[in-house]
C-alpha positions, -999 to 999 in steps of 0.1 A, spaced: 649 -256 313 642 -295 313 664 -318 297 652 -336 266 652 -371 281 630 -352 308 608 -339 285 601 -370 267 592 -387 303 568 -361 306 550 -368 270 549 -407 277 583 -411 260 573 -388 228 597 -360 220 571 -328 222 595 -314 186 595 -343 168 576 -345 136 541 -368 135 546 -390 109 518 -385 81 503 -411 56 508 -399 16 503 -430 0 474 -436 -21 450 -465 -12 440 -481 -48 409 -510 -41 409 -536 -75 375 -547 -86 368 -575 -97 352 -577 -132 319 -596 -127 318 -628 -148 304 -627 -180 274 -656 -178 244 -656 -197 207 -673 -197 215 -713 -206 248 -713 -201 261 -747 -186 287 -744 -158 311 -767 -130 308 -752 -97 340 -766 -70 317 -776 -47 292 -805 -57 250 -806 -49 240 -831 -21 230 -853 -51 267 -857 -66 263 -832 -94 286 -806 -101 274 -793 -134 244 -764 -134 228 -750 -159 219 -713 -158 183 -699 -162 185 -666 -141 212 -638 -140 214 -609 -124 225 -601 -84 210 -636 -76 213 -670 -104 190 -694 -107 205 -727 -111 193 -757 -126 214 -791 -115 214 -809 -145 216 -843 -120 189 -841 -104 166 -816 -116 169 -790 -85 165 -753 -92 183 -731 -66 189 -692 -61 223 -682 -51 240 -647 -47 261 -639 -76 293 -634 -49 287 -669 -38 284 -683 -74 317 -664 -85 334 -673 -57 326 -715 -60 327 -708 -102 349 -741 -114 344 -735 -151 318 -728 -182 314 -761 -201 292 -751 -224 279 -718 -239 256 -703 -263 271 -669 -274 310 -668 -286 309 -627 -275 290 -606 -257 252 -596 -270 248 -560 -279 
């Protein structure tokens, strides 16, 4: 019969009786809720437009925003996981809670 520190040589240095070690804990993914922005609301974005303005106004929403830079006049379309992710904060809005 082989030794055990013969054995384990022979597996790559893995004792053939030991138990595998198994995963049982439960991988939980949080989701972000998506912002609540709505048609003519005014927001600040972190980063500011090529013309100095950080302040947009909105006039799409959806999976892609249209914005409206209230410097200049530019209207853009930007992914809604770009906007949340530059979102500063809503200066102005129309609704106080959500429309039914």
């Amino acid at each position: 019969m082989k030794s055990t520190s013969v054995r384990k040589r022979a597996l790559g240095g893995k004792d053939a009786h030991a138990p595998k070690s198994r995963v049982t804990g439960v991988l939980v993914l949080a989701m972000k809720k998506p912002l609540k922005l709505y048609l003519g609301d005014w927001i600040e974005m972190k980063k500011p437009h090529p013309c100095g303005g950080k302040e947009w106004e909105i006039m799409r929403v959806g999976m892609d925003f249209r914005l409206k830079c209230l410097t200049c006049g530019r209207i853009i379309l930007i992914p809604r996981t770009k906007l949340e992710k530059g979102f500063k904060k809503l200066i102005k809005s129309d609704f106080t809670e959500a429309p039914e």
